[in-house]
Structures are given as C-alpha cells and as structure tokens.
Biopython code that builds the backbone (N, CA, C, O; Angstrom):
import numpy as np
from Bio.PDB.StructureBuilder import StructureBuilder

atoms = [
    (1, "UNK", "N", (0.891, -86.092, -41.119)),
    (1, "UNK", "CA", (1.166, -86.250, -39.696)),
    (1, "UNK", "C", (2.577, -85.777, -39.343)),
    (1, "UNK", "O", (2.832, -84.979, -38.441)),
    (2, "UNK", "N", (3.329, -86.270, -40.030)),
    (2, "UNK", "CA", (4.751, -85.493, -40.009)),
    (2, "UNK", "C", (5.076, -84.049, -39.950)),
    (2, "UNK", "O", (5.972, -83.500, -39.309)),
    (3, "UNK", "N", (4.175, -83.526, -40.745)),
    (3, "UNK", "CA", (3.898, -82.173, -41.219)),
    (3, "UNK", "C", (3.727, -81.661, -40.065)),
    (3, "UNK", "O", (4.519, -80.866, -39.559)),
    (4, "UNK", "N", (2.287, -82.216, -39.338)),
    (4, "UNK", "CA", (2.400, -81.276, -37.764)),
    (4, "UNK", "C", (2.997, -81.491, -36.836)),
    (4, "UNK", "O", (2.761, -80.839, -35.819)),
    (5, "UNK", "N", (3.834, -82.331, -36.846)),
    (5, "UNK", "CA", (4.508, -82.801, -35.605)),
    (5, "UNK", "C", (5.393, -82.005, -36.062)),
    (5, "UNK", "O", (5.406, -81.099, -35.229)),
    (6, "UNK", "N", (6.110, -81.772, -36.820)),
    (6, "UNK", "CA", (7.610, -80.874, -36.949)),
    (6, "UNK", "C", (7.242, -79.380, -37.165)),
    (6, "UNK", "O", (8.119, -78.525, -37.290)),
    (7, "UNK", "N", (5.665, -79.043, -37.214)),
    (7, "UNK", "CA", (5.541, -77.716, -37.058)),
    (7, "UNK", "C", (5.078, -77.654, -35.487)),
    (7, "UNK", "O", (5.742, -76.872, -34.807)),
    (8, "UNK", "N", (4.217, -78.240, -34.931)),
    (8, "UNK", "CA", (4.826, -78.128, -33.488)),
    (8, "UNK", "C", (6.195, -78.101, -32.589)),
    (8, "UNK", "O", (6.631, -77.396, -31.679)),
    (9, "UNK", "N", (6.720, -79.453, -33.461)),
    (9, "UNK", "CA", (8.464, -78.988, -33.132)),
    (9, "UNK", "C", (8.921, -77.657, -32.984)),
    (9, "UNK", "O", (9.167, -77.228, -31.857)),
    (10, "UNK", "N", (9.065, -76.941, -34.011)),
    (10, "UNK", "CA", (9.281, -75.390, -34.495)),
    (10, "UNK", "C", (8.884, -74.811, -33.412)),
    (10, "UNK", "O", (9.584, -74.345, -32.513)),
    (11, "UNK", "N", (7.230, -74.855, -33.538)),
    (11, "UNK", "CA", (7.026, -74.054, -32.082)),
    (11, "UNK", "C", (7.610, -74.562, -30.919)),
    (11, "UNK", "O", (8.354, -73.731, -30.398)),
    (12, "UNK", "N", (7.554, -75.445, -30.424)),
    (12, "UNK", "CA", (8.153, -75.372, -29.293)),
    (12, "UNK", "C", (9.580, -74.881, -29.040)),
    (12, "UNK", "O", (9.960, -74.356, -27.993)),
    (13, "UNK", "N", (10.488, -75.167, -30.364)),
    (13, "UNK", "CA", (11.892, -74.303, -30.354)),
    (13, "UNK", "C", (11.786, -73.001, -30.161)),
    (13, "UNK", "O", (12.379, -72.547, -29.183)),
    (14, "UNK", "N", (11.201, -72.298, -30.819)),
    (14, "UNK", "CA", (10.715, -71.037, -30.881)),
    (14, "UNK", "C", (10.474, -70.349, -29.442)),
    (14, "UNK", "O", (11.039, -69.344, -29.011)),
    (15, "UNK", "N", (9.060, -71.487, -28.524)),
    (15, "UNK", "CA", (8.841, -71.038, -27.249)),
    (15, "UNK", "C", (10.331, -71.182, -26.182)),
    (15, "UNK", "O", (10.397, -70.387, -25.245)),
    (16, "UNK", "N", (11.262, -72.010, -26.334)),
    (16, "UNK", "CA", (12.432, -72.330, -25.975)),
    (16, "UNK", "C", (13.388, -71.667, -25.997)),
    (16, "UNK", "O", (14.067, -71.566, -24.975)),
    (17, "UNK", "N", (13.655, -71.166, -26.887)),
    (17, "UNK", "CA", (14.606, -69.829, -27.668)),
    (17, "UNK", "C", (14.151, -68.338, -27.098)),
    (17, "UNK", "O", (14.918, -67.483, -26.656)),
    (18, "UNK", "N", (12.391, -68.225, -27.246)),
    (18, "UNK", "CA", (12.443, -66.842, -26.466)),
    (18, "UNK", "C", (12.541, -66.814, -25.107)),
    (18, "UNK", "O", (12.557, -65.677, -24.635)),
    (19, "UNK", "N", (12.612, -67.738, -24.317)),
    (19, "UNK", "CA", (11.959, -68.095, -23.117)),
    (19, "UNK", "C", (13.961, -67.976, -22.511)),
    (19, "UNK", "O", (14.216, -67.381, -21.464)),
    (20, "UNK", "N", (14.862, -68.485, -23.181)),
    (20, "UNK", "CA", (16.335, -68.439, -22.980)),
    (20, "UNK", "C", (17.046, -67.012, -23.467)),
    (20, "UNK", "O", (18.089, -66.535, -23.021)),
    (21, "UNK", "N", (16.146, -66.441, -24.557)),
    (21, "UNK", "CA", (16.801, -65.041, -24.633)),
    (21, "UNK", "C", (16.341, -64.282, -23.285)),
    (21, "UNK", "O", (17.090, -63.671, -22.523)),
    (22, "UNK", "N", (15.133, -64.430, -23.173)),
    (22, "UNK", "CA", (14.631, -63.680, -21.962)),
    (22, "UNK", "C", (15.272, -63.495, -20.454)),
    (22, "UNK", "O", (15.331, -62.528, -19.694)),
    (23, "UNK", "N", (15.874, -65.312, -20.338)),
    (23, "UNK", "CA", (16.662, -65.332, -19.406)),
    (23, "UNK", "C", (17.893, -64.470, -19.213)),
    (23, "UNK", "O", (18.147, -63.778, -18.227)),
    (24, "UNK", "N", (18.579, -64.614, -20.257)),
    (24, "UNK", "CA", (20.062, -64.095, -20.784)),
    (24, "UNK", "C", (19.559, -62.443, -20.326)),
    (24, "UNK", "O", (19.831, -61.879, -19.266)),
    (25, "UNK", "N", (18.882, -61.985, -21.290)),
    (25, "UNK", "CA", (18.357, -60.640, -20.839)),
    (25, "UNK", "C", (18.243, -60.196, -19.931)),
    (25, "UNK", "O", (18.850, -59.175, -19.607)),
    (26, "UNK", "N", (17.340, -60.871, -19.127)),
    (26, "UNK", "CA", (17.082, -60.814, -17.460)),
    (26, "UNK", "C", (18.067, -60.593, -16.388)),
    (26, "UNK", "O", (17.788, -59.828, -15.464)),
    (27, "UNK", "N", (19.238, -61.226, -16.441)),
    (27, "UNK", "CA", (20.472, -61.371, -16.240)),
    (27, "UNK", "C", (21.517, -60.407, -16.666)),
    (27, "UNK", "O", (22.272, -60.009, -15.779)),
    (28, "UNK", "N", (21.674, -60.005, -17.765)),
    (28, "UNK", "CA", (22.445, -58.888, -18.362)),
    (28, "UNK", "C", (21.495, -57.268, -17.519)),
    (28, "UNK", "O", (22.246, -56.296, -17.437)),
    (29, "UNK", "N", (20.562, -57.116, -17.168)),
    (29, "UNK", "CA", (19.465, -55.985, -17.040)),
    (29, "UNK", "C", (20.105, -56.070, -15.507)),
    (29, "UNK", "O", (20.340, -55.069, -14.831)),
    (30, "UNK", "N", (20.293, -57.140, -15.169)),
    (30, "UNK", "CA", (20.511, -56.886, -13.134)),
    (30, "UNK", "C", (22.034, -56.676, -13.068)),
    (30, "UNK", "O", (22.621, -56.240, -12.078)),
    (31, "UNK", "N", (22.675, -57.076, -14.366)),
    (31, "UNK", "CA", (24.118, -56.624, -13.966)),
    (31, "UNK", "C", (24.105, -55.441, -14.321)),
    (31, "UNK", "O", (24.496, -54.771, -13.366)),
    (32, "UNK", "N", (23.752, -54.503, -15.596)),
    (32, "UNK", "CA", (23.869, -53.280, -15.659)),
    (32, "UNK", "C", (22.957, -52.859, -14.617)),
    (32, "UNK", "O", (23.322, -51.704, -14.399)),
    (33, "UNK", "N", (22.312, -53.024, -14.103)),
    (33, "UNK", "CA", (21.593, -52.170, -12.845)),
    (33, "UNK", "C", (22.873, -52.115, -11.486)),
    (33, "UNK", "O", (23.178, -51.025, -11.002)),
    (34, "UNK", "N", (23.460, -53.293, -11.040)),
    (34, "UNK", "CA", (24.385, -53.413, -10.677)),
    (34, "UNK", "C", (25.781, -52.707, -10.716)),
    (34, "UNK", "O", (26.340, -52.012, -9.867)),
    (35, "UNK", "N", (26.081, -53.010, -11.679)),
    (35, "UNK", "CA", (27.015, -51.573, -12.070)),
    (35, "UNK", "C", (26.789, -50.226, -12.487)),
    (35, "UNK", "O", (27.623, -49.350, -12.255)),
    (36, "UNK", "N", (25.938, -50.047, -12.962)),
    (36, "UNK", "CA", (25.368, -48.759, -12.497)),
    (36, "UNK", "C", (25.522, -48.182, -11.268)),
    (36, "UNK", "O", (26.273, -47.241, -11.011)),
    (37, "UNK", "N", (24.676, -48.860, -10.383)),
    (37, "UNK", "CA", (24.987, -48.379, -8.925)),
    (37, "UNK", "C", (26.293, -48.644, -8.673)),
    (37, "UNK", "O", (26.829, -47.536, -8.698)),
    (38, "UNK", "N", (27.014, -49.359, -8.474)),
    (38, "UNK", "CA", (29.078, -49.627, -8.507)),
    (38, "UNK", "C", (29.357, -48.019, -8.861)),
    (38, "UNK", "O", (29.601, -47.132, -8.044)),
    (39, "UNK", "N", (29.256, -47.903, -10.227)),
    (39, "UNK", "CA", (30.068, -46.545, -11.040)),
    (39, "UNK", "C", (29.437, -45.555, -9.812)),
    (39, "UNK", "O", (30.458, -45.107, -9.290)),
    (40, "UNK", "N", (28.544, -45.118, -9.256)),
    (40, "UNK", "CA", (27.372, -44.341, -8.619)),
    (40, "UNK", "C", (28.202, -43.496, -7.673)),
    (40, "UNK", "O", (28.459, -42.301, -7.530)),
    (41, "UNK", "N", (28.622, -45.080, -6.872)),
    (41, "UNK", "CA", (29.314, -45.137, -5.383)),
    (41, "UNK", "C", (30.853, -44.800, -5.885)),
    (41, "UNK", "O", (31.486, -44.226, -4.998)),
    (42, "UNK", "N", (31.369, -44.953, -6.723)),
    (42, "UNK", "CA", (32.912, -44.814, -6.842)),
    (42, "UNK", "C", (32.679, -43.168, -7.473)),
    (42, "UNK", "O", (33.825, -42.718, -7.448)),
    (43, "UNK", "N", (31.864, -42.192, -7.957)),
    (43, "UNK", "CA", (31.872, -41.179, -8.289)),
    (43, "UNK", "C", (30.995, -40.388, -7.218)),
    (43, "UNK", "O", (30.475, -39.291, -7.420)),
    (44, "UNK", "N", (30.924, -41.109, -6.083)),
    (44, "UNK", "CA", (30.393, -40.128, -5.347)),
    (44, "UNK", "C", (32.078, -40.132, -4.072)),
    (44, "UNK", "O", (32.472, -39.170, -3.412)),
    (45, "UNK", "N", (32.639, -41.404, -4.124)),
    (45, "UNK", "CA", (33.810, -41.322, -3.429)),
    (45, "UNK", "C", (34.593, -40.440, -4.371)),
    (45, "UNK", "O", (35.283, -39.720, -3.649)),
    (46, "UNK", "N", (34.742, -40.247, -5.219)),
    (46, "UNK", "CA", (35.888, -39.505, -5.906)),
    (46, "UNK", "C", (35.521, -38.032, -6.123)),
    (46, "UNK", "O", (36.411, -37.338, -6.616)),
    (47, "UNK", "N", (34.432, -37.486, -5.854)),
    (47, "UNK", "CA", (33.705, -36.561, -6.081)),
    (47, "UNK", "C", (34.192, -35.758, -4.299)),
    (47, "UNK", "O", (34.251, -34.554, -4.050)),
    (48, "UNK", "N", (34.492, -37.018, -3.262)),
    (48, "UNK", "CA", (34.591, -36.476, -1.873)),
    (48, "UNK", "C", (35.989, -36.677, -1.751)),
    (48, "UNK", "O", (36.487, -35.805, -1.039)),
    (49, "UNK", "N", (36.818, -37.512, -2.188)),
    (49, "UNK", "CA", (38.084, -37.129, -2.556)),
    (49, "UNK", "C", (38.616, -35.780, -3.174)),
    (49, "UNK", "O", (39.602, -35.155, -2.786)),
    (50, "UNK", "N", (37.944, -35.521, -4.000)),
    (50, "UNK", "CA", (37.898, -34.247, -4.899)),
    (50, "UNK", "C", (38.197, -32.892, -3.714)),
    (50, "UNK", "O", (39.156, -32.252, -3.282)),
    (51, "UNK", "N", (36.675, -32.960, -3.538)),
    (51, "UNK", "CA", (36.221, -32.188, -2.345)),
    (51, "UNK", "C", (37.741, -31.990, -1.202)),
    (51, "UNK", "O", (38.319, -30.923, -0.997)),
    (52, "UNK", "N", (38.064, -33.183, -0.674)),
    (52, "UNK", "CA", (38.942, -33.020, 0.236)),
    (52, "UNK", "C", (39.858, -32.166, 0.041)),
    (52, "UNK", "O", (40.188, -31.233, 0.773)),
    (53, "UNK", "N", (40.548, -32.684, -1.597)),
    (53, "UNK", "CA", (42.034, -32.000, -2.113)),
    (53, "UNK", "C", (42.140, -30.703, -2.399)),
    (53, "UNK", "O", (43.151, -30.023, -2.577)),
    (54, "UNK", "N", (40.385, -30.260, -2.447)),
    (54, "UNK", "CA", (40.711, -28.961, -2.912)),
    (54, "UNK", "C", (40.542, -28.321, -1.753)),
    (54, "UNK", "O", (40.964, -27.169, -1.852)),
    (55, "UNK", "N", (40.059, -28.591, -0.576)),
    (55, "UNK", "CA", (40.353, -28.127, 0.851)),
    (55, "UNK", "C", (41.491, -28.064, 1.667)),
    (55, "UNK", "O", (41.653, -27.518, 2.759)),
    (56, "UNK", "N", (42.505, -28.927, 0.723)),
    (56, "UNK", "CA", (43.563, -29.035, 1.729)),
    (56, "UNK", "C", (44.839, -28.146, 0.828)),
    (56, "UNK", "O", (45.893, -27.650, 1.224)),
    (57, "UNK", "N", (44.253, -28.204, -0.437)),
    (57, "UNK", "CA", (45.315, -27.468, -1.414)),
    (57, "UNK", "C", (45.663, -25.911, -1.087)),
    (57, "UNK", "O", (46.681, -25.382, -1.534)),
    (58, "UNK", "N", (44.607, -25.145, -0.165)),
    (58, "UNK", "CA", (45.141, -23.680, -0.106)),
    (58, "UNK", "C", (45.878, -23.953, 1.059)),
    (58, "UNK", "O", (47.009, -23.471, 0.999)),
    (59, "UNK", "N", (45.667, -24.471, 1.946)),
    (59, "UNK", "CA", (46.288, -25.024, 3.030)),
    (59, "UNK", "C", (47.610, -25.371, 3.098)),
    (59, "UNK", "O", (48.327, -25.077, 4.055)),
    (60, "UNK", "N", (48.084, -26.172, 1.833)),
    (60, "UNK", "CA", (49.333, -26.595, 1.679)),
    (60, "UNK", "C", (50.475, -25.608, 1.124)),
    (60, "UNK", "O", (51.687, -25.825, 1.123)),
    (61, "UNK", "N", (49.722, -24.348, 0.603)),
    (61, "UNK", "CA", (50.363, -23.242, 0.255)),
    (61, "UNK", "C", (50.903, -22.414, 1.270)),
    (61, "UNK", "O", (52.023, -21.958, 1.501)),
    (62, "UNK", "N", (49.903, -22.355, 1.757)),
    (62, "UNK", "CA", (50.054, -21.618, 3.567)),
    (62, "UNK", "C", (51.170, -21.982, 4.376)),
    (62, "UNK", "O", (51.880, -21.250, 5.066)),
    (63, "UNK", "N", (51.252, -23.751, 4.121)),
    (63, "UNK", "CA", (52.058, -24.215, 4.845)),
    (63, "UNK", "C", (53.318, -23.892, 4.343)),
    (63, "UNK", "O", (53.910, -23.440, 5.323)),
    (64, "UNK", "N", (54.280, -23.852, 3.123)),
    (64, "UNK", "CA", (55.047, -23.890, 2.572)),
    (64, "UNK", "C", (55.534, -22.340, 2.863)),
    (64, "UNK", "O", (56.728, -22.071, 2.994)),
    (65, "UNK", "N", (54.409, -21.273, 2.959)),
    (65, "UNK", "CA", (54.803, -19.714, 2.768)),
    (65, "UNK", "C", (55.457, -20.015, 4.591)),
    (65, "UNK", "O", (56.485, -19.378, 4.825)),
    (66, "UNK", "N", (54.977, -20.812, 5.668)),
    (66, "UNK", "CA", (54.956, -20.291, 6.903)),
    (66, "UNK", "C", (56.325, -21.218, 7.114)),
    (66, "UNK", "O", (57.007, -20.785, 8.043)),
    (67, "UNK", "N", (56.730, -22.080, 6.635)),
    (67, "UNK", "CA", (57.986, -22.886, 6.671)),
    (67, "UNK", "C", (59.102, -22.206, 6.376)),
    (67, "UNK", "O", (60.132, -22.289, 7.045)),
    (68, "UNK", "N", (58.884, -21.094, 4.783)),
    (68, "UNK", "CA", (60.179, -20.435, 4.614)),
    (68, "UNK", "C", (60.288, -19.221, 5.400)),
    (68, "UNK", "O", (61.323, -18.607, 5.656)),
    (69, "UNK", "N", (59.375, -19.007, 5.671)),
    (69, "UNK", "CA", (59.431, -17.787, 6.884)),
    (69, "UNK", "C", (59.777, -18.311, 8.748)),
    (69, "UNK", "O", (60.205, -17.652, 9.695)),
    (70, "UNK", "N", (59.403, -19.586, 8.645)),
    (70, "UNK", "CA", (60.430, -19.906, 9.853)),
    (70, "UNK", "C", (62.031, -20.815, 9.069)),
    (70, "UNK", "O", (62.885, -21.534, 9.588)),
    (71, "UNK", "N", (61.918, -20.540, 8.280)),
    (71, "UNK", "CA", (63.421, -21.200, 7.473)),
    (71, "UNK", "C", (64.154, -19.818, 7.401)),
    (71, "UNK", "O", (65.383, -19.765, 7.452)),
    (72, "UNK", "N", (63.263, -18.543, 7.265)),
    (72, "UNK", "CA", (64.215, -17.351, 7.490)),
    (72, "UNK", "C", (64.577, -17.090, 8.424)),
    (72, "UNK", "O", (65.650, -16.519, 8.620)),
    (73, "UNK", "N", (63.800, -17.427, 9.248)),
    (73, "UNK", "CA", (63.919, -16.574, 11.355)),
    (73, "UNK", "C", (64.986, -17.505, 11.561)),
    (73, "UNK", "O", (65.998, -16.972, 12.016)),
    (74, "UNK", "N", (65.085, -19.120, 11.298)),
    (74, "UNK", "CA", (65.842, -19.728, 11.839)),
    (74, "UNK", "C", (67.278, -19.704, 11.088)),
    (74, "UNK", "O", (68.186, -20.026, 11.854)),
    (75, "UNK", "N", (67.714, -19.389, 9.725)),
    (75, "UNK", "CA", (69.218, -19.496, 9.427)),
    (75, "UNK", "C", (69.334, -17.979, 10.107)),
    (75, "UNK", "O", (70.290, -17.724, 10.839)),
    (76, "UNK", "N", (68.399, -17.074, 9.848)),
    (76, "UNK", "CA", (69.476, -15.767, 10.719)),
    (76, "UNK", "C", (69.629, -15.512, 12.310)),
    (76, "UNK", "O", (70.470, -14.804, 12.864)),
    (77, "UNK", "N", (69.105, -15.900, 12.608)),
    (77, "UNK", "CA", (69.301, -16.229, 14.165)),
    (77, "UNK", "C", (70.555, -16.839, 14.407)),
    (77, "UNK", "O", (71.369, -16.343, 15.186)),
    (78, "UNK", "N", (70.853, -18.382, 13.489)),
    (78, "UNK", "CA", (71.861, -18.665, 13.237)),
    (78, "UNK", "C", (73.036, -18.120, 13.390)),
    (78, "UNK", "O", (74.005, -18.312, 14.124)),
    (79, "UNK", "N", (72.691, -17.238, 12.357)),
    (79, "UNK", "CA", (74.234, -16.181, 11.557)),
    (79, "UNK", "C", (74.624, -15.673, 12.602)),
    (79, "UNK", "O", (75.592, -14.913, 12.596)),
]
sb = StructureBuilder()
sb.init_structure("model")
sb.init_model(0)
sb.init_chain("A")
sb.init_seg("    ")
for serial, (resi, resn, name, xyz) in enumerate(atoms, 1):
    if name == "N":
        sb.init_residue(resn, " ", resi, " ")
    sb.init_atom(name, np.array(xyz, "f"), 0.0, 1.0, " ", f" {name:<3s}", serial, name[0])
structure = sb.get_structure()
C-alpha cells in the first residue's frame, strides 16, 4: 500500500513539475516574442535615422563650400 501511494506521489510530482516548466516556458516565449518586436521597432527607427543623415550629409557639404565663398565675398569687400 505504501508502494502505491508513493508511486502515485511521483506521479503527481512529475504532473506538477511539467505543468510549472510549461508555465516558466510560456512566459519566457511571450517575452522573447516581445522583444523581438522591441529590437524590430528600434531598427526600423535607426534604419530612418540612418536614412535622414545620409540626406542631410551632402547637404552639409554644400553648406560649408557656400559659407567660405560668402566668407570670401565678405573679408574682400572688407579690404
């Protein structure tokens, strides 16, 4: 009688144990789904950041060539 009562015991640990990994699992599966999508959204912002800098980078060249060329008109005018 002992015998089956502590092998039912077992089982029921057993059903207990998978039934709590499952949980744990369950839980770990919605956070990586979760961050997954997180990483998703921060590489689609940095991807349009990207985008921006390299739109504004020929631009900023432009600007610099058209500055020393009014930095020339204006010291000789000066003189």
């Amino acid at each position: 009688m002992t015998l089956f009562a502590l092998t039912w015991f077992g089982v029921g640990c057993w059903c207990a144990c998978f039934w709590w990994m499952h949980r744990i699992s369950s839980r770990q599966d919605a956070m990586l789904k979760e961050l997954h999508e997180m990483t998703q959204r921060i590489e689609q912002l940095s991807q349009a950041g990207h985008d921006l800098i390299r739109d504004v980078h020929p631009q900023v060249g432009e600007i610099k060539e058209h500055v020393e060329t009014v930095k020339e008109a204006v010291s000789t005018e000066k003189s």
